[in-house]
GUKE-648776 format. One line per 5 residues: for each residue x, y, z of N, C-alpha, C. Coordinates in pm, 1 decimal, always signed. Example, Ala and Ser with C-alpha at 12.3 -4.5 7.8 and 13.67 -1.06 7.14 Angstrom:
2
+1319.0,-569.0,+780.0,+1230.0,-450.0,+780.0,+1320.0,-330.0,+780.0 ~ +1285.0,-225.0,+708.0,+1367.0,-106.0,+714.0,+1290.0,+3.0,+787.0
This chain:
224
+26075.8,+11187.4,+10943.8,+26039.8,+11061.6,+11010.9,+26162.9,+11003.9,+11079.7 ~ +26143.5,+10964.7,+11224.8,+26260.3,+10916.8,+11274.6,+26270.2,+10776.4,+11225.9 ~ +26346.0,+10759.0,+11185.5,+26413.8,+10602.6,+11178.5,+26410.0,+10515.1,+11277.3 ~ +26435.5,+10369.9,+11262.3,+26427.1,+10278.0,+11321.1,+26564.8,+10275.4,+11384.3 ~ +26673.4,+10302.4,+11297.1,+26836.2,+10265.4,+11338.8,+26811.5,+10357.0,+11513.3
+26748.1,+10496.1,+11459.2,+26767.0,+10615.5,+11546.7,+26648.2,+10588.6,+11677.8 ~ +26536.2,+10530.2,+11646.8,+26463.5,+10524.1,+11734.6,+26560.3,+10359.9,+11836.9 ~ +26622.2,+10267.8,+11803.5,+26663.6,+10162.3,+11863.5,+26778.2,+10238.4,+11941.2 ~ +26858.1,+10322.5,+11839.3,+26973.1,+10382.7,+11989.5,+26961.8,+10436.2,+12084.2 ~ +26837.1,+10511.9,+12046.9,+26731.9,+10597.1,+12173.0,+26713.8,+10549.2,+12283.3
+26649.9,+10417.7,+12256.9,+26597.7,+10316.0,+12317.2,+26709.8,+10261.6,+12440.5 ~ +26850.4,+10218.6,+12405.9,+26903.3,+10190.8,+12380.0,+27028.9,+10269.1,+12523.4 ~ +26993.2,+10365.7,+12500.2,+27068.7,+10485.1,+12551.0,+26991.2,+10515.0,+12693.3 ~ +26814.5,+10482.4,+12679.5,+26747.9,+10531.6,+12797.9,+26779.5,+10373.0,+12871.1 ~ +26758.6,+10283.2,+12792.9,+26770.3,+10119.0,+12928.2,+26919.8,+10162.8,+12985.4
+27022.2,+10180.5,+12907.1,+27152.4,+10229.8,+13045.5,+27120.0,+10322.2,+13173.6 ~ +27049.0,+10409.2,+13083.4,+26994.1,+10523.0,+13246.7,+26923.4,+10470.5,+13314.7 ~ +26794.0,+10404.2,+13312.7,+26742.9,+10298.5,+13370.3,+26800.5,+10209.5,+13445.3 ~ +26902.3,+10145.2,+13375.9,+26929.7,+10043.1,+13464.7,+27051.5,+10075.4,+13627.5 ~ +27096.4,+10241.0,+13549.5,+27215.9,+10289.7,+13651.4,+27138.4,+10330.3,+13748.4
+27045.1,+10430.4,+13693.0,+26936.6,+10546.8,+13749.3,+26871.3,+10497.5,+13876.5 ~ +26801.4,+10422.8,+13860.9,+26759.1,+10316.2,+13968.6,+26846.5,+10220.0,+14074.3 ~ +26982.6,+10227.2,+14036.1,+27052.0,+10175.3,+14115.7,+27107.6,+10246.9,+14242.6 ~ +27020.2,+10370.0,+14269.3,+27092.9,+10406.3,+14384.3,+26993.2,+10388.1,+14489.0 ~ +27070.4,+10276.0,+14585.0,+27001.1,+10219.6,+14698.3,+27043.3,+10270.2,+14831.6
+26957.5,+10221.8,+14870.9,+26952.8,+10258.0,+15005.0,+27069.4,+10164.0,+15101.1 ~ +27112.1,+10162.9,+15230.8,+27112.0,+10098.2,+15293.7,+27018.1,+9936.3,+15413.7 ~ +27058.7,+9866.0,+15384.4,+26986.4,+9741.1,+15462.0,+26884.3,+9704.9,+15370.1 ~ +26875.2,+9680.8,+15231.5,+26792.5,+9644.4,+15127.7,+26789.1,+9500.6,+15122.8 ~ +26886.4,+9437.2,+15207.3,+26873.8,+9273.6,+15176.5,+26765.6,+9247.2,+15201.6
+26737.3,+9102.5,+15154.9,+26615.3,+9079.4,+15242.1,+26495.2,+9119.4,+15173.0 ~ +26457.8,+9221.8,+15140.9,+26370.7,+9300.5,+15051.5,+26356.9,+9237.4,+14919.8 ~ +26235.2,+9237.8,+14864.7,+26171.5,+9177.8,+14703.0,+26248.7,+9271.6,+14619.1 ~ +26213.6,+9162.7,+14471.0,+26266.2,+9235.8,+14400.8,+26163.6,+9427.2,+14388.6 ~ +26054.4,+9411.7,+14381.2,+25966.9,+9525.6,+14353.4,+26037.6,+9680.2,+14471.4
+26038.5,+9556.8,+14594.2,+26054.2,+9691.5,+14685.4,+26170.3,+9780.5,+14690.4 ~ +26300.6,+9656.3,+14652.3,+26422.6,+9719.3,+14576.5,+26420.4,+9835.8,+14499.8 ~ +26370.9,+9785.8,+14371.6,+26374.9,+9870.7,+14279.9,+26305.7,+10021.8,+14325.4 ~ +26168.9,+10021.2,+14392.3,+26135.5,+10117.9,+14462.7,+26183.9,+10240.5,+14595.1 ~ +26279.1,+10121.9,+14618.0,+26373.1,+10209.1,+14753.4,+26482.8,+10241.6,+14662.1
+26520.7,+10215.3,+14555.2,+26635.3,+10306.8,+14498.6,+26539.2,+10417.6,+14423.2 ~ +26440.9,+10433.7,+14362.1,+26379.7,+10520.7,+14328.5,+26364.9,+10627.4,+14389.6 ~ +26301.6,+10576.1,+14531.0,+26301.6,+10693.5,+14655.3,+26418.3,+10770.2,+14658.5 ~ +26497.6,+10692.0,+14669.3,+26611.1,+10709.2,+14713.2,+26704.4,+10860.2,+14619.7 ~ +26670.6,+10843.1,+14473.1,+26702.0,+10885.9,+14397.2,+26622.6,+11051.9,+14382.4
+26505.9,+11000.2,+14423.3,+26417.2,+11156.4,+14406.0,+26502.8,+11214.5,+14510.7 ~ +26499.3,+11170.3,+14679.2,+26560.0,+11229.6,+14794.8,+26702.4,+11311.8,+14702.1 ~ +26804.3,+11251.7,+14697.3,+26912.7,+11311.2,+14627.0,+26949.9,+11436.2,+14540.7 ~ +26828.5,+11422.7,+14456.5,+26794.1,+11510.2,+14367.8,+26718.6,+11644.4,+14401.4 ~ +26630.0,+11606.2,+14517.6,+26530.0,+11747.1,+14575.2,+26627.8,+11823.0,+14697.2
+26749.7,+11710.9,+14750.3,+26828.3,+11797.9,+14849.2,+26917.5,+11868.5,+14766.6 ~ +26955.3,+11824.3,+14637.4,+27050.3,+11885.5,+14565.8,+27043.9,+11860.4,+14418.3 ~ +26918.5,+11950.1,+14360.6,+26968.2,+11976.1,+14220.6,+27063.2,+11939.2,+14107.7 ~ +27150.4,+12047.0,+14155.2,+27261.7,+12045.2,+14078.1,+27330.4,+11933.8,+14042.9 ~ +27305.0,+11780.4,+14170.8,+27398.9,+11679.8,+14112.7,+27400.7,+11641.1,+13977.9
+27271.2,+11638.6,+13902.8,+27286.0,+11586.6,+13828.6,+27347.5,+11646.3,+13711.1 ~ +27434.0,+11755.7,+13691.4,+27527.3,+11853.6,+13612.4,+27607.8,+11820.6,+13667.8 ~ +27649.4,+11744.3,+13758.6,+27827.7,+11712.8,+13859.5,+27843.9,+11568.6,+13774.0 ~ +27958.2,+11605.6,+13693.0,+27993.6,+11464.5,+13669.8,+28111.8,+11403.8,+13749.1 ~ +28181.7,+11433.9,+13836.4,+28279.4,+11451.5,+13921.6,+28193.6,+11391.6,+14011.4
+28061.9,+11406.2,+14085.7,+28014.2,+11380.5,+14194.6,+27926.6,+11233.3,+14134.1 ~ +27842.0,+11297.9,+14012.7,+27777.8,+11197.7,+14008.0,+27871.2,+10989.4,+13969.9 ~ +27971.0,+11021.5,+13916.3,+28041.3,+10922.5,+13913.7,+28086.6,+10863.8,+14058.5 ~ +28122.5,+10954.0,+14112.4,+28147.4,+10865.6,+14269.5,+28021.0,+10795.9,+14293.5 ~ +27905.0,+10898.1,+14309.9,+27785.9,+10761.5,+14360.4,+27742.9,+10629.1,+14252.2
+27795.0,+10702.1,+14159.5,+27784.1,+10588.8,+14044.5,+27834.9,+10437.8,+14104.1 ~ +27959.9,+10484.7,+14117.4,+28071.3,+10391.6,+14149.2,+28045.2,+10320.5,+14257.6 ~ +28024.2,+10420.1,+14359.2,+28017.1,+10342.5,+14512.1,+27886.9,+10262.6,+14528.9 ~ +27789.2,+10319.4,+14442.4,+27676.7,+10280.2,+14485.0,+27595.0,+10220.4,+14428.4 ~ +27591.4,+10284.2,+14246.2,+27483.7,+10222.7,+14207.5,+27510.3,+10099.8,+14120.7
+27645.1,+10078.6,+14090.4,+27671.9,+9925.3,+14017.5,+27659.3,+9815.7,+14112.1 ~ +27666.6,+9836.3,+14239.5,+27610.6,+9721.8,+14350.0,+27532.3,+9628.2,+14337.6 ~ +27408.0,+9719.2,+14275.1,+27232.3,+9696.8,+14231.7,+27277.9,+9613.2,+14096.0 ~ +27344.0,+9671.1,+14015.1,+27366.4,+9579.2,+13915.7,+27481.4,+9436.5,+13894.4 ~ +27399.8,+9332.7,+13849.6,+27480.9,+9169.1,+13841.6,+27589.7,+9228.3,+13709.9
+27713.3,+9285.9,+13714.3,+27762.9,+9264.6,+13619.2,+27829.4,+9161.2,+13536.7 ~ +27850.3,+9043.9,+13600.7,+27920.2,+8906.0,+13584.0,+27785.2,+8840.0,+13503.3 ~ +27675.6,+8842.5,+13550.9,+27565.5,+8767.7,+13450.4,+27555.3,+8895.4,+13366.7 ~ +27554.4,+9010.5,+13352.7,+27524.8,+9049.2,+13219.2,+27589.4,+9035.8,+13143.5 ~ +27747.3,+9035.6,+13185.8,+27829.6,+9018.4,+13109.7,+27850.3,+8899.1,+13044.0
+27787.5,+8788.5,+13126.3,+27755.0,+8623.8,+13042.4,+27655.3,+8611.1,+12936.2 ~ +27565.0,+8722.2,+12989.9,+27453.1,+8725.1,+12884.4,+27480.3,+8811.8,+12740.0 ~ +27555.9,+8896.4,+12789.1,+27576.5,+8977.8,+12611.0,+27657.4,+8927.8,+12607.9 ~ +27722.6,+8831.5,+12637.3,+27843.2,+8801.6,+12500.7,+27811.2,+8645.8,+12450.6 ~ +27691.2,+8584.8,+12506.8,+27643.0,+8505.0,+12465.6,+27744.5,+8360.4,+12492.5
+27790.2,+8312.1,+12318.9,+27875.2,+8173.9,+12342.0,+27949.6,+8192.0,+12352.8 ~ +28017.1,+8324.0,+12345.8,+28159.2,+8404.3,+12359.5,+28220.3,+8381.4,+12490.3 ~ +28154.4,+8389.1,+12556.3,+28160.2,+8420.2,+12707.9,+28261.8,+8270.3,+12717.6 ~ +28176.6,+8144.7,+12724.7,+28256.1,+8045.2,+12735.3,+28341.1,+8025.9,+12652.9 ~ +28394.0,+8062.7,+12569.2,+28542.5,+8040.0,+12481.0,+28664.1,+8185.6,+12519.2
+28607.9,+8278.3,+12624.8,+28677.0,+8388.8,+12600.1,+28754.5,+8326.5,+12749.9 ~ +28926.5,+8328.6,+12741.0,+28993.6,+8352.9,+12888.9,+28945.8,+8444.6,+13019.8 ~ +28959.6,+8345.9,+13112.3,+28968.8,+8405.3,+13255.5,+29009.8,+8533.4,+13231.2 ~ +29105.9,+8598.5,+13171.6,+29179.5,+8708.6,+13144.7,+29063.3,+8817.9,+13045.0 ~ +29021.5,+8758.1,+12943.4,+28911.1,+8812.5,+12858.1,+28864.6,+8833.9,+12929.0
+28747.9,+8797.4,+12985.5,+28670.3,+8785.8,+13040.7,+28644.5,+8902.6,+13189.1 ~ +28765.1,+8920.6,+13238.7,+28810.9,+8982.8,+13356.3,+28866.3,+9162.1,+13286.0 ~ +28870.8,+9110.2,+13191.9,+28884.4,+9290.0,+13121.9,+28730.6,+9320.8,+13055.2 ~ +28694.8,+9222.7,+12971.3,+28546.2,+9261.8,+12940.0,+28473.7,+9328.5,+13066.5 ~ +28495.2,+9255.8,+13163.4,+28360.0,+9258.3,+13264.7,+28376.8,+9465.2,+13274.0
+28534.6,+9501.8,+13375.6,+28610.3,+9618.7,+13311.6,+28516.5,+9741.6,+13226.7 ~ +28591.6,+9726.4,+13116.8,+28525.5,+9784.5,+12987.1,+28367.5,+9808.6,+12997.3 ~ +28320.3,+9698.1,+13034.2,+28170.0,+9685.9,+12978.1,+28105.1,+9786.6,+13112.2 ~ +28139.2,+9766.8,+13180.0,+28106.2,+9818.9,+13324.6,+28132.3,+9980.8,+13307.9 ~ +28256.2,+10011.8,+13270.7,+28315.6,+10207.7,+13254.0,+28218.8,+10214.2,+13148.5
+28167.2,+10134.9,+13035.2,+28033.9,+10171.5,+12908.2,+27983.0,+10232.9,+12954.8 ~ +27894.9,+10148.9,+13069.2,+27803.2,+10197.6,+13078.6,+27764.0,+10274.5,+13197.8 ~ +27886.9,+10268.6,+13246.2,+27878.9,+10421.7,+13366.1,+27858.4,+10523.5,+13280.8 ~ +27972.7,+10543.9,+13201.9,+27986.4,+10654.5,+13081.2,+27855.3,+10680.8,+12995.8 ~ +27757.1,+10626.1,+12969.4,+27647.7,+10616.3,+12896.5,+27538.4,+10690.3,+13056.3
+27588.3,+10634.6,+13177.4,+27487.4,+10727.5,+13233.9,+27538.7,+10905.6,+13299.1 ~ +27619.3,+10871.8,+13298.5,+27677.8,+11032.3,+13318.3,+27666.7,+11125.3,+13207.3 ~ +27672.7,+11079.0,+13103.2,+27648.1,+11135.6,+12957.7,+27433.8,+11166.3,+12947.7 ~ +27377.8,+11072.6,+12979.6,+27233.5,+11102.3,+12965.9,+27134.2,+11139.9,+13110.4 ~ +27192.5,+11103.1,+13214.7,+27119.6,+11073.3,+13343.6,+27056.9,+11228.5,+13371.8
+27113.4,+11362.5,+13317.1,+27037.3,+11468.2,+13326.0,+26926.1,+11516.3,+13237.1 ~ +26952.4,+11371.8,+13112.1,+26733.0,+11432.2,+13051.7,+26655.3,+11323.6,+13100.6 ~ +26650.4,+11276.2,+13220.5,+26588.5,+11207.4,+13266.1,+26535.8,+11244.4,+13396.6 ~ +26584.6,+11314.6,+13477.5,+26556.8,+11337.1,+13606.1,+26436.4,+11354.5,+13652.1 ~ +26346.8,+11410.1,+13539.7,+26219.0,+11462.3,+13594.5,+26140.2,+11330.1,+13568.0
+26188.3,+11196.1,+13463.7,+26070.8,+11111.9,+13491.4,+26013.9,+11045.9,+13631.6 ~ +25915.3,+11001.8,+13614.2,+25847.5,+10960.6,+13731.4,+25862.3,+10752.1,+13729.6 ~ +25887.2,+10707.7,+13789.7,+25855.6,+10574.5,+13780.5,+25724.0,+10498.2,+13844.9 ~ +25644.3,+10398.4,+13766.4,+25566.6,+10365.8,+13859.6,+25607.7,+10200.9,+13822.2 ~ +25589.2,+10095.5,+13931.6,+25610.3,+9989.4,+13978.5,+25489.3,+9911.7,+13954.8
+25453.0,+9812.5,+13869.7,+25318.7,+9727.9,+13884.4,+25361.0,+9593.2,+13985.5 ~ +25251.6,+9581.1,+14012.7,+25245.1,+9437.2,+14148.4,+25317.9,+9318.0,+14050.4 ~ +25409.4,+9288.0,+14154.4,+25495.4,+9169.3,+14074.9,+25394.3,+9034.7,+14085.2 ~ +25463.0,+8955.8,+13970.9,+25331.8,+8834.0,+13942.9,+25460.1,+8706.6,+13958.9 ~ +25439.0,+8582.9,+13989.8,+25539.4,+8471.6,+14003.3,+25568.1,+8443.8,+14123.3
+25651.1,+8280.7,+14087.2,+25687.9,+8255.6,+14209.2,+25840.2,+8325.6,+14194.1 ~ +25882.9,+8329.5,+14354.9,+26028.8,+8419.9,+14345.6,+26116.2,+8308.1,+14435.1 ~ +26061.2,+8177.9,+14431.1,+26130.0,+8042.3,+14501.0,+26258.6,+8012.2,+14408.2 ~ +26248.4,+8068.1,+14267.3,+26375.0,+8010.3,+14187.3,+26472.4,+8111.3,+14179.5 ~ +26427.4,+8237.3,+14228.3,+26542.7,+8323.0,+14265.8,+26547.6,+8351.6,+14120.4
+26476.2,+8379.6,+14026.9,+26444.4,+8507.8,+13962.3,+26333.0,+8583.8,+13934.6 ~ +26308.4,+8685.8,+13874.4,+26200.5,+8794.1,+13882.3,+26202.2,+8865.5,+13781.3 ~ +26077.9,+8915.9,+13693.1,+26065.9,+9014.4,+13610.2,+25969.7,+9129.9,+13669.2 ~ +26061.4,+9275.8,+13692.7,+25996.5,+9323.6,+13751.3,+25904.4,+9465.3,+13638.2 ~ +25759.0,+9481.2,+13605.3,+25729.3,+9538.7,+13525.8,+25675.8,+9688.1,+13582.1
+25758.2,+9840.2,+13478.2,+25718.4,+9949.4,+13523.2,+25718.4,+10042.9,+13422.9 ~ +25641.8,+10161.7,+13464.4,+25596.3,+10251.1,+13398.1,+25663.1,+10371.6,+13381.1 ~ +25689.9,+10460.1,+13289.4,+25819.5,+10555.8,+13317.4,+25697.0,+10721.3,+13276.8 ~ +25700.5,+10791.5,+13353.0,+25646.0,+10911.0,+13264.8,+25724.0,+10989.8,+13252.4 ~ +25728.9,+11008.8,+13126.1,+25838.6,+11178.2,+13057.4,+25724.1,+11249.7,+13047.1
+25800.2,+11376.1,+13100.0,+25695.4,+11495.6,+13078.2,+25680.2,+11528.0,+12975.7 ~ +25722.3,+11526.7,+12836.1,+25703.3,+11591.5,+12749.2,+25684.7,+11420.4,+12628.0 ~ +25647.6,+11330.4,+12665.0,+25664.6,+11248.1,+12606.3,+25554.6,+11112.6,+12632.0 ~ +25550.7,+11003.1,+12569.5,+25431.0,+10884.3,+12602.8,+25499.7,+10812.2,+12715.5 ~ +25443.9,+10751.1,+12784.1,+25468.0,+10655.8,+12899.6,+25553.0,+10584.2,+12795.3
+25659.1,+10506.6,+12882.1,+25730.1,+10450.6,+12817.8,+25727.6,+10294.8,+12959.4 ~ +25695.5,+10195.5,+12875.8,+25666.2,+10044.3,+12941.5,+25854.3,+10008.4,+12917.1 ~ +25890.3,+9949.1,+13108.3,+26026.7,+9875.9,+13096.0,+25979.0,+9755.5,+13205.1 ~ +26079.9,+9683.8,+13159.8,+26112.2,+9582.9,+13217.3,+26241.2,+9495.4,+13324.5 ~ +26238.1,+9482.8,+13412.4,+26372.2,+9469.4,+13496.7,+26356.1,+9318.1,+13496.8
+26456.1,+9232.5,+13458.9,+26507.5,+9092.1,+13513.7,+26592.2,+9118.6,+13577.7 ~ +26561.0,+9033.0,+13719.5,+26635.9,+9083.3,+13809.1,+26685.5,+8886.9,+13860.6 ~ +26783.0,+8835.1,+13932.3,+26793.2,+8727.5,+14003.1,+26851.9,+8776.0,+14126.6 ~ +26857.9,+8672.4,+14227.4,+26881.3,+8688.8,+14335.5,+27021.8,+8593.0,+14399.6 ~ +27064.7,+8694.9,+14421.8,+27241.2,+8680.3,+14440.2,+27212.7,+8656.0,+14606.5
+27238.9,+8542.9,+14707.8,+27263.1,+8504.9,+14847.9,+27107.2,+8563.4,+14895.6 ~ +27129.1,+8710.2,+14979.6,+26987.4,+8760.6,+15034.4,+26951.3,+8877.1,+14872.6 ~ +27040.5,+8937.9,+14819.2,+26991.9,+9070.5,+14769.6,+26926.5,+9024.8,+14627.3 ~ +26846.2,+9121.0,+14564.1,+26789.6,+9092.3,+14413.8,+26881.7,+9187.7,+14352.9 ~ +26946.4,+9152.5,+14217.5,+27056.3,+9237.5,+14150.8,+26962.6,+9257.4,+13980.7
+26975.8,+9320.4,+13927.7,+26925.9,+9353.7,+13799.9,+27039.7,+9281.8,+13731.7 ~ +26983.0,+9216.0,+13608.6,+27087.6,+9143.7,+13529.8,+27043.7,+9197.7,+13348.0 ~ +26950.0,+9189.4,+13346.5,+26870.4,+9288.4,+13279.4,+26748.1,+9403.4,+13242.1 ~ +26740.1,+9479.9,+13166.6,+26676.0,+9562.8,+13147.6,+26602.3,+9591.6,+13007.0 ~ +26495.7,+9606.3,+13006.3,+26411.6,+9637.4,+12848.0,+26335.0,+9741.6,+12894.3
+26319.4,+9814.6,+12711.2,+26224.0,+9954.6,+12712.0,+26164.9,+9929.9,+12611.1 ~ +25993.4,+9935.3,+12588.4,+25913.9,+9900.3,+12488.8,+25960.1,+9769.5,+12442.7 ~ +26012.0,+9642.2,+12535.0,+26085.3,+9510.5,+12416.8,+26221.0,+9534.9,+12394.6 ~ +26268.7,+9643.2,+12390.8,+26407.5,+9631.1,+12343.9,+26518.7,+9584.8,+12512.4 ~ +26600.3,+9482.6,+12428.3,+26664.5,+9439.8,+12564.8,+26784.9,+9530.5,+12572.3
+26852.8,+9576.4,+12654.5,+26934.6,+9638.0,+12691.1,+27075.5,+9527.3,+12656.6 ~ +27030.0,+9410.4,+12738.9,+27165.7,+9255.2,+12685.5,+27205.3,+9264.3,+12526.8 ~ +27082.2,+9211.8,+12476.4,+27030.8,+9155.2,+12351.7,+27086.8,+9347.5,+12218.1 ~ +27073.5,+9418.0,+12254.3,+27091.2,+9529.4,+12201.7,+27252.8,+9561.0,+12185.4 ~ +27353.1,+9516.4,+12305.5,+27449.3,+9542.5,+12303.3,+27487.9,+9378.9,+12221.8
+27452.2,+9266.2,+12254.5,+27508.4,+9161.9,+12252.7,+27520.3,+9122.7,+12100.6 ~ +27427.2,+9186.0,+12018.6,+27489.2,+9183.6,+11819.1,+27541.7,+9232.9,+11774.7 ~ +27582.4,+9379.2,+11858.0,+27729.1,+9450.9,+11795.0,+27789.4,+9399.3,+11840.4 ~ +27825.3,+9342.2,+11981.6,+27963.5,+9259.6,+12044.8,+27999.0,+9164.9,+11939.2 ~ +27889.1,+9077.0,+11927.9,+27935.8,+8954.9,+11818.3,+27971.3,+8987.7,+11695.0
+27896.0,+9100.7,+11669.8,+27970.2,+9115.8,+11504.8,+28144.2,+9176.0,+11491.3 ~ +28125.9,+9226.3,+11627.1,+28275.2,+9244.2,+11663.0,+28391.1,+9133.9,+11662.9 ~ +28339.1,+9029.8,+11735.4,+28427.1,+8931.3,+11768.9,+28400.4,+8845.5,+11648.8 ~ +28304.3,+8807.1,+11576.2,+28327.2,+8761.6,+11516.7,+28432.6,+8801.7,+11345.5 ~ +28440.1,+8939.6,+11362.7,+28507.8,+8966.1,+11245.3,+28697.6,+8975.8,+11299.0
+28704.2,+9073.5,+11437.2,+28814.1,+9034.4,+11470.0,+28897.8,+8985.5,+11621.3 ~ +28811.2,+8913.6,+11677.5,+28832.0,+8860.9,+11776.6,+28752.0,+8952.6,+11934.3 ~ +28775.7,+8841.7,+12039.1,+28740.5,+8940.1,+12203.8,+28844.3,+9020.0,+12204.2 ~ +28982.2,+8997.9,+12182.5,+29071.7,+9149.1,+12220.0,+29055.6,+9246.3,+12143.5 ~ +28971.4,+9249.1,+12020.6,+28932.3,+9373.8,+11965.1,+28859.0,+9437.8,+12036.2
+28752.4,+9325.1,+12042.6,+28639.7,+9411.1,+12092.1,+28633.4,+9511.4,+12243.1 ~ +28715.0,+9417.2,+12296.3,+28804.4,+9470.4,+12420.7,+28909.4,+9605.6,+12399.4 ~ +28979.9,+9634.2,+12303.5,+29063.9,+9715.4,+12303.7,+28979.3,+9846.5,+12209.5 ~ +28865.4,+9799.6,+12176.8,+28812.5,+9939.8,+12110.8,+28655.3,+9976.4,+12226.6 ~ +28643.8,+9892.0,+12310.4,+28527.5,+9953.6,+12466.7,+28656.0,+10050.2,+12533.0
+28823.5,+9967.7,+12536.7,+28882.8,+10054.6,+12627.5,+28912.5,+10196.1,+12571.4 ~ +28926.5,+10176.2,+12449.4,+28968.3,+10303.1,+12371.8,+28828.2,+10411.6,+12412.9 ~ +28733.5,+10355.4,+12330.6,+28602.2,+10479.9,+12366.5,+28562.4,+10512.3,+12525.8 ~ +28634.0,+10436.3,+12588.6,+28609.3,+10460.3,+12772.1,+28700.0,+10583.0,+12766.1 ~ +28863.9,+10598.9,+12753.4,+28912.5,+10672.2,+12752.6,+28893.7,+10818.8,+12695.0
+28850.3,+10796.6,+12548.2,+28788.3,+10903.6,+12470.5,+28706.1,+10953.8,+12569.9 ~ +28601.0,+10887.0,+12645.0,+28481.9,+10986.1,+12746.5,+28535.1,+10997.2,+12884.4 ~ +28669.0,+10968.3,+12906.9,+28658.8,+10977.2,+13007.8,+28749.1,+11131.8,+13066.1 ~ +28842.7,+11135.5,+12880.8,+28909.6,+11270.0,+12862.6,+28804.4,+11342.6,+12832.5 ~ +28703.8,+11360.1,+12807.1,+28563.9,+11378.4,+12732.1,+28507.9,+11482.0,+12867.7
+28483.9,+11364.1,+13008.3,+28415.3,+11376.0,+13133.7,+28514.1,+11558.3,+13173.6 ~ +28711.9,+11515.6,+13172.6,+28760.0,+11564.0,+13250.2,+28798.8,+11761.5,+13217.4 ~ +28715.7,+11742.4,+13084.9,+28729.4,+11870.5,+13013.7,+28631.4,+11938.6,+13029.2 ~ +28491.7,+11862.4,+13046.4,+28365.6,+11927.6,+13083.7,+28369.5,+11940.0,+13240.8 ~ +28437.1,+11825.6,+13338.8,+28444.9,+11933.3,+13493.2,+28524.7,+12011.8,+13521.2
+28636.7,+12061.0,+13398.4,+28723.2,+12195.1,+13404.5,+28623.0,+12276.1,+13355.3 ~ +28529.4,+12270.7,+13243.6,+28494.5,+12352.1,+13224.3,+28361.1,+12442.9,+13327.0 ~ +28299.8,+12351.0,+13367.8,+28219.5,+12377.9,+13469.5,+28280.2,+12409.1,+13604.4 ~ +28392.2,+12384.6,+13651.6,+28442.1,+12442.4,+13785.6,+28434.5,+12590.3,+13798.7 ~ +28417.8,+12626.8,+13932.5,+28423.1,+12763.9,+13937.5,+28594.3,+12856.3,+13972.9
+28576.9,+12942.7,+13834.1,+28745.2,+12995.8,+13844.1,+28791.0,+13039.4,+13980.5 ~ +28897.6,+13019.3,+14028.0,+28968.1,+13033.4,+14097.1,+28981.1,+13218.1,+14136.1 ~ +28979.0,+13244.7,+14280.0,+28999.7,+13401.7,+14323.9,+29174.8,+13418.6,+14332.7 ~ +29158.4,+13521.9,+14245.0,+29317.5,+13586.4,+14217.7,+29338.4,+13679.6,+14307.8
């Protein structure tokens, strides 16, 4: 029987891919709802994938579009207000400016690490409901794994000037914020934000020597 601890990290592990996965947009998206957003990075994402396979085994490649492209889509400054909760306002300009940092390489690192057992799901988009005058949005969708049950997520998204940015993400209920944001606190509260800060930078590094051993190992050897 799987566990609860094991079924929540699961969980847990797919809202990061989700929330990266979907972030690769298109060009000239301003302007555009939250629904159609989320849908033109979807497109966007199959296109990528049917011209070229293999990206998603490139962790070398897939991090550049990571980087350039798909944290755009994501508000990291409000998520980062939102998981750290009351923290946020007692932590320095300086805290605060390394958290954002850290929290951000997480969860790149969390999608380069999973974004290839995902490729084959399908997303579907339900008709958004609300007014979108207050400049936020919950956008609700459907995920199919092939080998697995539909899995129900959820996008909170607000709207930054013209664009809609994802600020959060849920799978079956579980929040993606809210999931990270009780280990943060139990962190800080036992030994402060620069802990918690100096052990995201530590495990960034661990994957990132992690990343640079698996694209040696996958490169193709050199002609002697």
């Amino acid at each position: 029987m799987v566990s609860m601890k094991y079924d929540l990290k699961r969980k847990a592990g797919w809202l990061l891919v989700a929330c990266l996965l979907l972030g690769l947009s298109r060009p000239g998206m301003a302007g555009q709802g939250p629904v159609e957003v989320l849908q033109s990075m979807t497109d966007t994402l199959v296109d990528i994938v049917e011209q070229d396979p293999e990206v998603v085994n490139d962790i070398a490649r897939l991090r550049v579009i990571a980087t350039e492209v798909v944290l755009s889509r994501v508000d990291l400054n409000a998520m980062s207000r939102w998981v750290l909760g009351k923290y946020w306002r007692t932590a320095t300009p300086q805290q605060r400016a390394a958290f954002i940092v850290e929290f951000r390489e997480m969860m790149l690192g969390s999608y380069l690490r999973s974004v290839s057992n995902y490729k084959d799901n399908g997303v579907r988009f339900l008709p958004l409901r609300g007014d979108l005058q207050k400049g936020r949005a919950t956008v609700h969708a459907e995920v199919d794994q092939p080998n697995g049950p539909i899995v129900h997520v959820t996008f909170r998204m607000r709207r930054v000037d013209d664009q809609w940015l994802i600020f959060d993400v849920a799978a079956e209920g579980v929040s993606l914020v809210a999931t990270h944001r009780t280990g943060f606190s139990r962190e800080i509260r036992k030994s402060g934000m620069d802990s918690l800060i100096a052990q995201l930078h530590a495990k960034n590094v661990r994957r990132a020597e992690e990343e640079k051993v698996a694209g040696l190992e996958a490169a193709p050897a050199d002609n002697l």
